[in-house]
N, C-alpha and C positions, 0 to 999 in steps of 0.2 A: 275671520268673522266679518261680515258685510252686514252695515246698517243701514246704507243706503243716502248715507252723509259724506259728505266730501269732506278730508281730513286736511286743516288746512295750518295746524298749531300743534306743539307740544301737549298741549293741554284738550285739544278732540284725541289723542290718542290714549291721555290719560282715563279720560272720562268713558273708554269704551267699555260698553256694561258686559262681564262676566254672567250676570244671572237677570233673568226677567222679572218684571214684579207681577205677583199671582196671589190669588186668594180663592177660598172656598171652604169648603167640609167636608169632610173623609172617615172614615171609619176604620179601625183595624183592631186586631184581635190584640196583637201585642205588636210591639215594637223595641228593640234594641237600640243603643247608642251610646258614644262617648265623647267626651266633650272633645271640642275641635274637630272629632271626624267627619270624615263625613258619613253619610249618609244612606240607605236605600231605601226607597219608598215611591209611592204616586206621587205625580205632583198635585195631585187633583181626584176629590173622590169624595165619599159618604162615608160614614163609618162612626163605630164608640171604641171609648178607650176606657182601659178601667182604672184610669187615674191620668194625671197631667200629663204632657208629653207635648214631642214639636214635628212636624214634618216639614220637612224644605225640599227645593226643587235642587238637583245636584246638575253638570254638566256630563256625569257618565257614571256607572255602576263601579262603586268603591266596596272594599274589603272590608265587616265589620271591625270598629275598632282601628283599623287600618288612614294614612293619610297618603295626599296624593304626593308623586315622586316630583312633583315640579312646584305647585301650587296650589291650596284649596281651591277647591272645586262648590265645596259650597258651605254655607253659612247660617247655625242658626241655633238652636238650643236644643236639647233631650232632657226626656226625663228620665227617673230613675232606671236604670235597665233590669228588664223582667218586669216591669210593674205591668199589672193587667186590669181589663175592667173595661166599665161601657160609660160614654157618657158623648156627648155632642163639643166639638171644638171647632173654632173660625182662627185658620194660619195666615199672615202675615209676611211676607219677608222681604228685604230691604234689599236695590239692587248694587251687584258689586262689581266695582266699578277698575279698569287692569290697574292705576294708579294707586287703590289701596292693597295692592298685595305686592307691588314692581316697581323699581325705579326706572325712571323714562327720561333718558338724557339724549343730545344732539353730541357725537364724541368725534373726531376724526377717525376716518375707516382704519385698521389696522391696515401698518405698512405693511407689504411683504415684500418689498423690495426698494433699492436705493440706486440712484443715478447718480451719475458726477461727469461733471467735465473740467477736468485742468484742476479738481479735487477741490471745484465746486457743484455746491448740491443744484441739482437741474432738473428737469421734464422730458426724456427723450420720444422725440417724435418723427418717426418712422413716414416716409411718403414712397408708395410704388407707384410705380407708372403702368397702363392698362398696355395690353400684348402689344396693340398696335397702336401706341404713341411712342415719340419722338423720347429718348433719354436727356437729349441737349433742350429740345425744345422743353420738353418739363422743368429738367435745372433752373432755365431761364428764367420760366415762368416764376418758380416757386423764390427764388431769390430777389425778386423785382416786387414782390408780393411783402418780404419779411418787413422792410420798413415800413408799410402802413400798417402791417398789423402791430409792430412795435408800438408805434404810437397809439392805437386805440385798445391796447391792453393796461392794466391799470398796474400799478409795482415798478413800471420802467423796466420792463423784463430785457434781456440781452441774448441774442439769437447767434448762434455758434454752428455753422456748417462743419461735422465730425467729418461725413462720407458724403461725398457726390462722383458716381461714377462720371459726370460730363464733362469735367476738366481732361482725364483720362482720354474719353474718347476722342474731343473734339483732339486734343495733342496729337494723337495718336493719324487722327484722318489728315492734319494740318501736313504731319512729317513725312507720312505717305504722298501728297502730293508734291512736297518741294522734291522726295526723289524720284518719283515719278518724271516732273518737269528738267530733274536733271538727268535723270535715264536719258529723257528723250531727245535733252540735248546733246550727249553723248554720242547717240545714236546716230543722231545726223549729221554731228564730225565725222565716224566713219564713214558711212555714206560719203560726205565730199572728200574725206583725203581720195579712196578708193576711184571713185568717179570721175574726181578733177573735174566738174560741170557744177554750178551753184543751180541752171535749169534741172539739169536729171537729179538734183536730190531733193529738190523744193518739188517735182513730180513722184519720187518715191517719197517723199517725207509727209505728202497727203495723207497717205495712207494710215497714218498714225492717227489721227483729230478724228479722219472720218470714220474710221472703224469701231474708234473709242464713243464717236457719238452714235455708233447704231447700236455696240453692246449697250449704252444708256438706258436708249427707247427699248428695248430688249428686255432689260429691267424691270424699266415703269412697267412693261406688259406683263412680266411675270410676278410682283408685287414683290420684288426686291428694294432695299432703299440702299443710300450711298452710306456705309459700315466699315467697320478695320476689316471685311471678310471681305466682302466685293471692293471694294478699294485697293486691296492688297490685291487682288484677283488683274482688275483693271492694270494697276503698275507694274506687275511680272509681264502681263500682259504686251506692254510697249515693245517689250524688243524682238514678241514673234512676231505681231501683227502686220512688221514691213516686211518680212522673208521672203514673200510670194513677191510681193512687187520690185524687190531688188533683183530677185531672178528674172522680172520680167524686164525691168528697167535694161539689164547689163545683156542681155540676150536681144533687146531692140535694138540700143549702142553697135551691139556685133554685128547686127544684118543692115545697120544702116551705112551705106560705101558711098562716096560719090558717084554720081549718075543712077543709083537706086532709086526706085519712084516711093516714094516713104512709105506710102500705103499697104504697097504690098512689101517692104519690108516688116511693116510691123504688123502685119499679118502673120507674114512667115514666122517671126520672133515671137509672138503670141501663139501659133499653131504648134512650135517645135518644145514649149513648156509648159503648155496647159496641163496637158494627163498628169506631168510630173509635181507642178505647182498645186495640181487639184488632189494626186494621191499626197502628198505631205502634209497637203493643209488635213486633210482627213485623217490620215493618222495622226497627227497630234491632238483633235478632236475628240478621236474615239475613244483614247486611251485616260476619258475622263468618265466614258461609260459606267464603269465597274464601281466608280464610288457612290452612284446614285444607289446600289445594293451594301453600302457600307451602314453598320446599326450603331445604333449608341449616341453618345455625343461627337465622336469623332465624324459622320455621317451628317449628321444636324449641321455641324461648322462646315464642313467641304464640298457639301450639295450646292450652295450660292454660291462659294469660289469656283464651283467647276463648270455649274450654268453661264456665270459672270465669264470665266476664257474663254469657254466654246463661241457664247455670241460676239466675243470680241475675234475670233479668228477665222469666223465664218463668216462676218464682216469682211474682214481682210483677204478672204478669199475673192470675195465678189468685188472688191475694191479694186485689187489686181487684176483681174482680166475685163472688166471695164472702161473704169476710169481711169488708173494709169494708162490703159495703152492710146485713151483719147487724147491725155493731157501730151503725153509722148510724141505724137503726133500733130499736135498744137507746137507744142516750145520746140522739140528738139531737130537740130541740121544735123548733115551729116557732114563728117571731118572735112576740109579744104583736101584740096590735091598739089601738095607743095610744090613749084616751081622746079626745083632740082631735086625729084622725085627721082630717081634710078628705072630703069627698065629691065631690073635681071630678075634674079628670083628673090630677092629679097622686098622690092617693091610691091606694096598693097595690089592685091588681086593681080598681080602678073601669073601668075599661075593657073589663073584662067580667064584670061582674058579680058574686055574690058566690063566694064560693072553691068553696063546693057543688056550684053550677052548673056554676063550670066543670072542677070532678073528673067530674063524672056528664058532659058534655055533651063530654066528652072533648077540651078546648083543648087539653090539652098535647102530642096527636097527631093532633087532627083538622083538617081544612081552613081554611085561612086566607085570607080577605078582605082583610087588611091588617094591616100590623104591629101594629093595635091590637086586631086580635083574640088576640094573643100573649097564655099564661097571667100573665108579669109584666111588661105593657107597664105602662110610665109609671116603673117601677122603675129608676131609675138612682144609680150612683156617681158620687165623684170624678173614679175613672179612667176613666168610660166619658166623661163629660160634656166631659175633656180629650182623650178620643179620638176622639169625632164632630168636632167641624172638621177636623181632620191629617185624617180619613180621609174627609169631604165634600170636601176642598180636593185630596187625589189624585185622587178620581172625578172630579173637573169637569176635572183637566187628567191623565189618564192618560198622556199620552204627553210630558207635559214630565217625570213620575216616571220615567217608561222610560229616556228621555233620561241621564239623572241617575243613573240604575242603570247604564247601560252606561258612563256616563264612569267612576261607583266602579271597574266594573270593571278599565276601561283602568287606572287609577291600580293596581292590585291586580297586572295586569300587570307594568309599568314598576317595582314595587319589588321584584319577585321578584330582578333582581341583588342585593338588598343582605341578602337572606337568608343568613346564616349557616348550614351542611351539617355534621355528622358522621355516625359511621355508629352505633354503640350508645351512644357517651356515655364518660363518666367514673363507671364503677363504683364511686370513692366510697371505692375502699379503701384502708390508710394504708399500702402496700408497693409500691417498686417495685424494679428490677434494674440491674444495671450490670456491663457485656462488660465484659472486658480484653483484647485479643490482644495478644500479642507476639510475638517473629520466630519461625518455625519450628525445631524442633530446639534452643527455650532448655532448661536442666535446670528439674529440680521445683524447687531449691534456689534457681536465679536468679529461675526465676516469684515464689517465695515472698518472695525480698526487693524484687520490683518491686509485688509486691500490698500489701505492707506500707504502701507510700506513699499508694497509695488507699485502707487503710482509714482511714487516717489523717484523710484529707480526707475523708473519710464520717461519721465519728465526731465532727468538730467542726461539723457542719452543726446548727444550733441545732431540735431537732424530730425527730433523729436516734434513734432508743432502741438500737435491735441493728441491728448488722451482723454476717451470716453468710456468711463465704469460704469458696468450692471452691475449689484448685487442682487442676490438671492430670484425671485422667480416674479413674471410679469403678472400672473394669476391674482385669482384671491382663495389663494390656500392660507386657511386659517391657519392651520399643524404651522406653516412658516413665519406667520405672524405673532401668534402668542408662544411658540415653544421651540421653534428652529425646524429649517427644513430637512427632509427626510435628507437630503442631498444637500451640501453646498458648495455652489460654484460659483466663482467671479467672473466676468467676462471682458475683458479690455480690448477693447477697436482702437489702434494706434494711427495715426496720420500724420505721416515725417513726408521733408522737403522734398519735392518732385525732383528738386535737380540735384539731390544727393545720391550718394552710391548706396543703394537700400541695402543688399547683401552687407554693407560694413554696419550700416547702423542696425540690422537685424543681429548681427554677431553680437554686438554691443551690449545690446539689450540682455541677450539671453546671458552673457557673466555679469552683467549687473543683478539681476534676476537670481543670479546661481549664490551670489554671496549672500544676501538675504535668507536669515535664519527665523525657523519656527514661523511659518508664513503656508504652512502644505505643500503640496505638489504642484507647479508653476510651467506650465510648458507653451510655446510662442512657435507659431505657426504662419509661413507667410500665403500669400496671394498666389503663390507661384501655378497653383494647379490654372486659377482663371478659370472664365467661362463654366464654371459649377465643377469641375475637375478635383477629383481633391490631390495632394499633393504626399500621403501619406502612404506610406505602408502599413496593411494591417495584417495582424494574425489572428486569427480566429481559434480558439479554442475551444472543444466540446467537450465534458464530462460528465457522469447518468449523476452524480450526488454533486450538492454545492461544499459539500467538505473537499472532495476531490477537484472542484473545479476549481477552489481557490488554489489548492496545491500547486496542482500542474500551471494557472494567471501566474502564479509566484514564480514559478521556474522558469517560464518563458520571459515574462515581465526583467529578473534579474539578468538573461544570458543576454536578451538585447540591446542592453545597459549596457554592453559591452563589446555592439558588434561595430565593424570598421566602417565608416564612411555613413554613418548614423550621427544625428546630433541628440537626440532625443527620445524615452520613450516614455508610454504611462498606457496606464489599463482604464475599461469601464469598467472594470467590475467594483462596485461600491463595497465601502469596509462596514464593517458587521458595528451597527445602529442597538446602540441600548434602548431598552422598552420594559416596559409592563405585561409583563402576559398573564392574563386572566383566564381563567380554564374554569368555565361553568361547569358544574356539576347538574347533570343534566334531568336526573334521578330525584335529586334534591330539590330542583326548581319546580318539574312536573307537581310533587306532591304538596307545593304549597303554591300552583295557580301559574306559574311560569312557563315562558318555553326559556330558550336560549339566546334566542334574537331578545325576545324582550330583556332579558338581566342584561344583554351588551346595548340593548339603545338607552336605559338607565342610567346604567355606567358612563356611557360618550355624554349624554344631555348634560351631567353632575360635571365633569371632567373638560368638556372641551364647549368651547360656546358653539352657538348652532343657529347660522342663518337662515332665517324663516321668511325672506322674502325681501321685498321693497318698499318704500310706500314717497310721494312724491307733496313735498312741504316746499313754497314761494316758488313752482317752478324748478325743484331741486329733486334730483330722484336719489333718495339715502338708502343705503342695505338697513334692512333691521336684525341684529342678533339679538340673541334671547343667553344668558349668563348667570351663572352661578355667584353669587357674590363673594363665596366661601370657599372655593372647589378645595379637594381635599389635593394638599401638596405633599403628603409622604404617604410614604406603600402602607403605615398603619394607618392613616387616616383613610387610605381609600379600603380596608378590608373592615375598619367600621363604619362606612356609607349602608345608611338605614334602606330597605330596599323593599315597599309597600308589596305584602303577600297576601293572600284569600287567608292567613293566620293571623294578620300582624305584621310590623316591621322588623325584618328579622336584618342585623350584618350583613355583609357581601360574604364574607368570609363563612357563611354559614351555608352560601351557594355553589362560590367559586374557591378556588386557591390565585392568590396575584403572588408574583414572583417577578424578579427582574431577571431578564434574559435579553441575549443580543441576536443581532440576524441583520442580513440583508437588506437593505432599504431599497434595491431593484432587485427584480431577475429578466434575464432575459434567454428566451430559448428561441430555439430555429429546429422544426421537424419535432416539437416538444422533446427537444434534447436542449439542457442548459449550456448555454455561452459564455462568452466573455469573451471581448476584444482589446488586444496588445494594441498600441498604436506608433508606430515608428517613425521619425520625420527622419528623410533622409539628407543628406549631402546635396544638395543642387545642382551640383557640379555632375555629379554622376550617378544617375536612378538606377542605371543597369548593374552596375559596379554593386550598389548598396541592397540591390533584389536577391543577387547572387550572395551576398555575403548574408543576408537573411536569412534565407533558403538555407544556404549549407547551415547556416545553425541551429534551425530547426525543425532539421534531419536529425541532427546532431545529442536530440536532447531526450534525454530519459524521464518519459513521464511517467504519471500513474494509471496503473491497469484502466483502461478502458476510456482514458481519456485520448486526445487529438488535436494535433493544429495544423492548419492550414493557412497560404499564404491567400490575402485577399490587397483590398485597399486600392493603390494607384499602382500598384506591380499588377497585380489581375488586371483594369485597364488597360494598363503598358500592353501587356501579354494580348489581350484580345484588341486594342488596333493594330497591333504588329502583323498580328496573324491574318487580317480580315486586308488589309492594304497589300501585304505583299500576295496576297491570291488576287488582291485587282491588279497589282504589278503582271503577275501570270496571265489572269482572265487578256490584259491590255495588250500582252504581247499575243497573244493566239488572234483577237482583234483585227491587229495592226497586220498578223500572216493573212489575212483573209484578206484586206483589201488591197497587199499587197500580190499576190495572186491573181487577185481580177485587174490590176492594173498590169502586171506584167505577162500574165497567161501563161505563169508557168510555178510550179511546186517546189522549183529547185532554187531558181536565185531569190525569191523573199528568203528563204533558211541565209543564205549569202550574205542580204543582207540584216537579217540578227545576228548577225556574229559583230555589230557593233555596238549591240546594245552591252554586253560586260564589261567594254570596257569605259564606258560611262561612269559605271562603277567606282571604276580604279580611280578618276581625278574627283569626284566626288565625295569618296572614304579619306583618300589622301589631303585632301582640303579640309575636310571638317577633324583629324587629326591635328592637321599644321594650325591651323585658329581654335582648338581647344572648346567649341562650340558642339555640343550635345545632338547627335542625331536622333531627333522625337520623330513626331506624326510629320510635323509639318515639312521635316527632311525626307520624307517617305514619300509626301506628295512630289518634293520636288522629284526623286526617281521615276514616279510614275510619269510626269510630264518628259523625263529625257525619253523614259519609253519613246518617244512621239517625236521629239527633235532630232534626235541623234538618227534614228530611220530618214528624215524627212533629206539629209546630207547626201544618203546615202542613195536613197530616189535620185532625188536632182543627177548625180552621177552613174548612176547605171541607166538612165532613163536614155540618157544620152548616147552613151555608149552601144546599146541596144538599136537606138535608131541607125547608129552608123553603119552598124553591122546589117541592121536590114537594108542598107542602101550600098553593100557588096562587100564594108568592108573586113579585116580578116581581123580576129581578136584581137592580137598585140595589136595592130594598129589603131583599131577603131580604141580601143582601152586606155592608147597614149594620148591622142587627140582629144577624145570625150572628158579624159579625168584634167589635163590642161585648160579647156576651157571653161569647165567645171569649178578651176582652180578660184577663181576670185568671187563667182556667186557664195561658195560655201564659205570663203575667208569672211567675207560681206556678211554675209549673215548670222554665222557665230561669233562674229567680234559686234555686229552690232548689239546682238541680245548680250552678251557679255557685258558690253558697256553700259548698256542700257540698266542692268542688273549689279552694277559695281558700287551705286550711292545704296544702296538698300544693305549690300553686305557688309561695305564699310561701317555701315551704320551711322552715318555723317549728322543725322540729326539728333538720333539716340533715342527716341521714340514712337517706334514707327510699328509696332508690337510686335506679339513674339513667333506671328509667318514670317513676315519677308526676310528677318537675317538668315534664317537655315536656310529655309528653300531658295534664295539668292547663292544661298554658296553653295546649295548641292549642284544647281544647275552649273553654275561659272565651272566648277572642278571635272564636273562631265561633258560641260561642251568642248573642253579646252580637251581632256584628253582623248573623247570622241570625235575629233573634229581633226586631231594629229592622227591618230591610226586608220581615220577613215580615209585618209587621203594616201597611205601605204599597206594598210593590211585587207582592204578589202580590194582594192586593185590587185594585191599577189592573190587573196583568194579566188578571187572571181577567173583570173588569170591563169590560173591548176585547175578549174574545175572546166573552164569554157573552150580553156586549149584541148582536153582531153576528148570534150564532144566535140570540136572541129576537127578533130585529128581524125575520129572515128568515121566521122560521118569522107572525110575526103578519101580515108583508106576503102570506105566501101564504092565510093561513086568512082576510083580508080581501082577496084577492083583485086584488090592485092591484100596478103594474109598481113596479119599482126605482126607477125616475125620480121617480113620485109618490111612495114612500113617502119620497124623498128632498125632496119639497115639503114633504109635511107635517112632518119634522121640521122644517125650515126655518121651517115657521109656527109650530111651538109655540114653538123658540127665543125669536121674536121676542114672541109673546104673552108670554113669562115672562119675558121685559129689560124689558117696557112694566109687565109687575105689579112688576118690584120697581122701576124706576124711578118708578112712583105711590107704593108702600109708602114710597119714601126720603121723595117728597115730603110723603106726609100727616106722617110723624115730625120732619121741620124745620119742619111748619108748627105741630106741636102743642109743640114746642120754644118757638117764640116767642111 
């Protein structure tokens, strides 16, 4: 009602007038009425009566005899009813005012729900941060802010931080950069053991800072910030980004000889591994393509880590044919010419002459005779000296190495059961949650003292710091306020000590929680999914009736209660809610003025209070409900609730039938087919393990006609990044065939060199077996980056190899030379990313989230075994497939069939068992 007065007291709401004050004269034939009712009539008119009577103005058209369901409506006197007659009258009436029919009080709002912290009674106050703000820089904010407002609130209030994800993060970014810093320190020990030059690794070591600072600006351009995503991205980062300049470095090293003109050695040494330094840097690159096409959340988190490597390695591309070979050229000399140098074949460049000649006579790219026409034949190491037999003794039996590579692999196979699966990890963080249900329709009051019991046992779990209680619902559902909610749940957010072992104090928890009687259904759930993942398994179960759907929840519900490598399970399906069920009669209401709606808003008005709005008193905005002062509290009293008819006030019981009956306090359907979801928490330790042992058990289980489960939850997740990554694994190797084809110009040796990408694999799988550490997503990525590393080995050495051979020489030969010299770029560069990669697997600071520990081991275990077979199985391969087209091509350009050219090797064999069986003999005889 609007009077046009501003309502500013208890007492303007009191005085708000129900009825107008009117006067006049009116006429009528007859008139009916009874006392208290109300009323129908004019409010205003001419007319006679044929004896006394009253007319009044009513607020709506009432039932003779009849009153209204809430409140009179209006007020005034009648006279006798029937009496008739004529005579002139002047009405009257008095206005009424809502305080003489209502009481009008200022009450606290009904609670509907209860907060605690530490199981004290609190306020909880929720703060989000906008998409694009800072998570740390808000924390900061909002904490530096709490003591002034402490102070200008009135009560001395006390502010308790529950949850703040920015301790978490900043931890988390801090730990990342110390290993980062110690990768990188790592890295550049190897570098100088290798090297033995503190100049040539302070010139490959550039390469590190500056690449790291153009992925930065790379960043700011792409509205990236610095995150555990790109962070982590940047620190894996450290030990490719020098690869190309170490091959450049160590390949300057080699062409720089005394009396070489620097310049154009490190030209030549920059000309002989560009293509090879530019296809590796590219395919490691590429094989980040395919996750930009990855959906879901998995896609969302590894879009910035894969932008963040590319611009860090595309950097280090241009770093290395740049600016190392300027800096190279700046610092570096070439070796002295020792005094008592030798002049046989063993002394530097005797084999072809002196350094002069062969700058001007162009060795180091022109045509070769034999490997002793190489610029530094005779020039050998430790390591090369220790790798000529291993790599003479694969050539001579290529196919017992073959042999022995497919059995690794079989073995590689056959251990994939005993791999360990999750799906994102354990995010690390020191908070997790814990349901309460208890029966439908408990009050807030009982919830509160069964909550009590659990904080209890929460609070004495040693590692425990805050526990923060919801009860009942954040709304203003009245049903929860005055009579219990349809649902009730507890919800506890726990915060234990960052530097404790959560998994122990999670355990903890859940048998303190399990002793605990007569408290409902308690289930505690951690953090682990992160990043909005959740960390459960669910089952889904459908059936056409909720009789049947509870059967088959029951069935499921009980088998998983008992499946292996589960800690927990519980259902939504809510348990069947006692109520009131009122069934109008619909027949009966029609015939005395009713529909069906109206006898049920009658019924709710009398039964449940009903808020009618707001009204705003001292600057205060208050709900107003309207209330029964009486309501009827048992089934008879509400089947005699008087129920204003066009007859009279007739029972409810005269309309409806009320009975107490139970039922569902939700449903929920999918396809309008009813649901219910099992919910499973599994083992930590092993999602895959605990998916399978789900699965089989509900296959396993006998439900009822027409009902269904299916597996969803954090296994479905699992199931579809597994599926969507390992097709980028594929999409990345077809990729990486392609650019290796255009760099090589040829279809046959990129297949060559994929044949190192499996056994990647092997030290990979075997790694993450021997440290017990779960292969998730984030082990997946790491696979797809070896895609890209483990090729890049394998360039650098066939790249070489291939040039020899265009420069005359003959397989075996050019294969022994190229993979020798090859020998120390690839040691160099997979021990540096190794090392670089060793603080993050260790896990040295223990906080550093849950990328870098997998994807650090998946790599180490695949460089380490791709990096040993690359340097013997793709040399016997390459070696059977390249002998067989040199053989072909020499039997046609000499013109002789298959069969002979298959004599003559036969003869040579045997001439070269008769030379070394002579050579054995002359040495036993000069022996004795």
């Amino acid at each position: 009602m609007q009077t046009g007065e501003r309502i500013a007291s208890i007492k303007d709401i009191e005085a708000l007038p129900l009825t107008a004050s009117s006067s006049g004269s009116g006429s009528s034939s007859n008139g009916s009425g009874s006392g208290g009712g109300s009323a129908t009539g004019a409010t205003s008119g001419t007319g006679t009566t044929s004896g006394a009577g009253a007319t009044g103005t009513t607020s709506g058209t009432g039932a003779a005899g009849g009153s209204s369901a809430s409140s009179p409506a209006a007020t005034g006197t009648t006279g006798a009813t029937g009496a008739s007659g004529t005579g002139a009258t002047t009405t009257t009436t008095t206005p009424t005012e809502l305080g003489d029919v209502a009481k009008v009080a200022i009450e606290e709002s009904p609670r509907t729900s209860i907060s605690r912290v530490d199981g004290k009674t609190a306020l909880t106050i929720a703060i989000t941060k906008t998409q694009e703000a800072n998570t740390v820089d808000v924390s900061e904010t909002v904490k530096k802010a709490l003591p002034d407002i402490e102070s200008k609130v009135a009560g001395n209030p006390q502010f308790t931080v529950v949850f703040d994800q920015a301790p978490y993060i900043q931890q988390s970014i801090d730990s990342l950069a110390e290993e980062g810093l110690l990768g990188l320190g790592f890295a550049v020990l190897v570098i100088l053991v290798f090297l033995l030059s503190v100049r040539s690794t302070l010139v490959t070591a550039i390469s590190i800072p500056t690449s790291v600072l153009l992925a930065a600006i790379g960043m700011r351009a792409a509205g990236y910030t610095l995150n555990i995503i790109t962070l982590a991205a940047l620190t894996i980062a450290i030990g490719r980004v020098v690869d190309g300049s170490i091959v450049v470095i160590e390949n300057i090293k080699r062409h720089m000889q005394p009396g070489v003109d620097r310049s154009r050695a490190v030209l030549d040494a920059v000309r002989e591994v560009a293509g090879a330094v530019t296809a590796s840097t590219l395919t490691t690159v590429a094989v980040f393509l395919p996750v930009a096409f990855v959906a879901e959340l998995v896609g969302e988190l590894f879009r910035p880590f894969a932008l963040t490597v590319t611009m860090a390695l595309v950097a280090s591309l241009l770093v290395s044919l740049t600016i190392v070979p300027v800096l190279a050229y700046w610092f570096l000399r070439p070796p002295k010419t020792h005094r008592h140098a030798g002049t046989g074949a063993d002394a530097p460049g005797a084999d072809t002459g002196t350094a002069a000649d062969a700058a001007t006579s162009g060795a180091a790219t022109g045509a070769l005779a034999s490997a002793a026409d190489l610029h530094d034949a005779g020039r050998t190491d430790r390591l090369q000296r220790g790798y000529r037999p291993v790599l003479g003794w694969a050539m001579r039996r290529p196919w017992i190495v073959l042999a022995l590579a497919l059995f690794v692999l079989a073995g590689t196979a056959a251990a994939v059961p005993f791999v360990k699966t999750n799906y994102l990890g354990d995010s690390g963080q020191n908070t997790f949650t814990v349901t309460q249900d208890l029966k439908p329709g408990t009050s807030l009051d009982d919830q509160s003292t069964a909550a009590a019991k659990v904080e209890e046992a929460l609070r004495s779990v040693t590692g425990v710091e805050t526990v923060q209680t919801t009860i009942g619902s954040s709304g203003q559902s009245i049903q929860a306020a005055f009579g219990g909610g349809a649902s009730a749940s507890v919800q506890y957010n726990v915060t234990t000590d960052a530097a404790a072992d959560q998994p122990t104090i999670q355990s903890t928890a859940r048998d303190r929680i399990e002793r605990i009687a007569d408290v409902g259904e308690v289930s505690l759930s951690s953090a682990g999914g992160g990043f909005g993942g959740s960390s459960d398994i669910e089952v889904d179960v459908t059936a056409p009736t909720q009789a049947e759907l509870r059967t088959a929840a029951d069935t499921v519900l009980r088998k998983m209660r008992g499946v292996d490598g589960t800690t927990a399970a519980t259902s939504n399906l809510s348990a069947a809610e006692p109520y009131l069920a009122v069934q109008v009669d619909r027949q009966a209401a029609a015939e005395r003025g009713l529909t069906e709606q109206q006898v049920g808003a009658l019924v709710a008005a009398t039964v449940s209070p009903r808020d009618t709005g707001s009204v705003e008193i001292d600057d205060a905005t208050l709900d107003v409900y309207i209330a029964d002062p009486n309501p009827p509290a048992t089934i008879a009293a509400l089947k005699k609730l008087a129920i204003p008819t066009s007859t009279g006030e007739v029972p409810l019981s005269d309309l409806a039938t009320v009975e107490r009956s139970e039922g569902p306090t939700t449903i929920t359907t999918s396809n309008a087919v009813r649901t219910a979801t099992i919910t499973v928490t599994p083992d930590a330790t092993n999602l895959g393990a605990a998916v399978q042992n789900v699965t089989a058990a509900v296959d396993a289980l006998q439900l009822p006609r027409g009902a269904s489960a299916s597996i969803g939850g954090v296994a479905s997740s699992q199931s579809s990044a597994f599926s969507q990554l390992f097709l980028a694994i594929l999409v990345a190797i077809l990729i990486v065939y392609v650019i290796m084809v255009a760099t090589f110009r040829s279809l046959l040796q990129p297949l060559l060199l994929l044949m190192s990408v499996p056994f990647a694999a092997t030290g990979a799988l075997l790694l993450q077996i021997a440290t017990g550490i779960p292969l998730g997503v984030a082990s997946i990525i790491g696979l797809l980056m070896l895609v890209g590393i483990v090729v890049t080995n394998a360039i650098v050495l066939v790249g070489l190899v291939n040039q020899y051979r265009r420069r005359g020489l003959r397989v075996a030969e050019a294969l022994v030379e190229g993979a020798t010299r090859r020998l120390r770029p690839i040691l160099m560069t997979a021990l540096a990313t190794i090392f670089a990669l060793v603080p993050m697997a260790l896990g040295l600071t223990g906080k550093s989230g849950f990328i870098s520990q997998p994807l650090a081991l998946v790599v180490i275990g695949g460089l380490v075994s791709s990096t040993l077979l690359t340097l013997v199985v793709l040399p016997s391969l390459y070696f059977v497939v390249e002998r067989a087209r040199e053989r072909r091509a020499d039997r046609i350009a000499a013109g002789i069939t298959r069969k002979e050219a298959r004599q003559q090797r036969r003869e040579d064999r045997k001439r070269r068992r008769e030379e070394r069986r002579a050579a054995r003999g002359r040495t036993t005889a000069s022996a004795d």
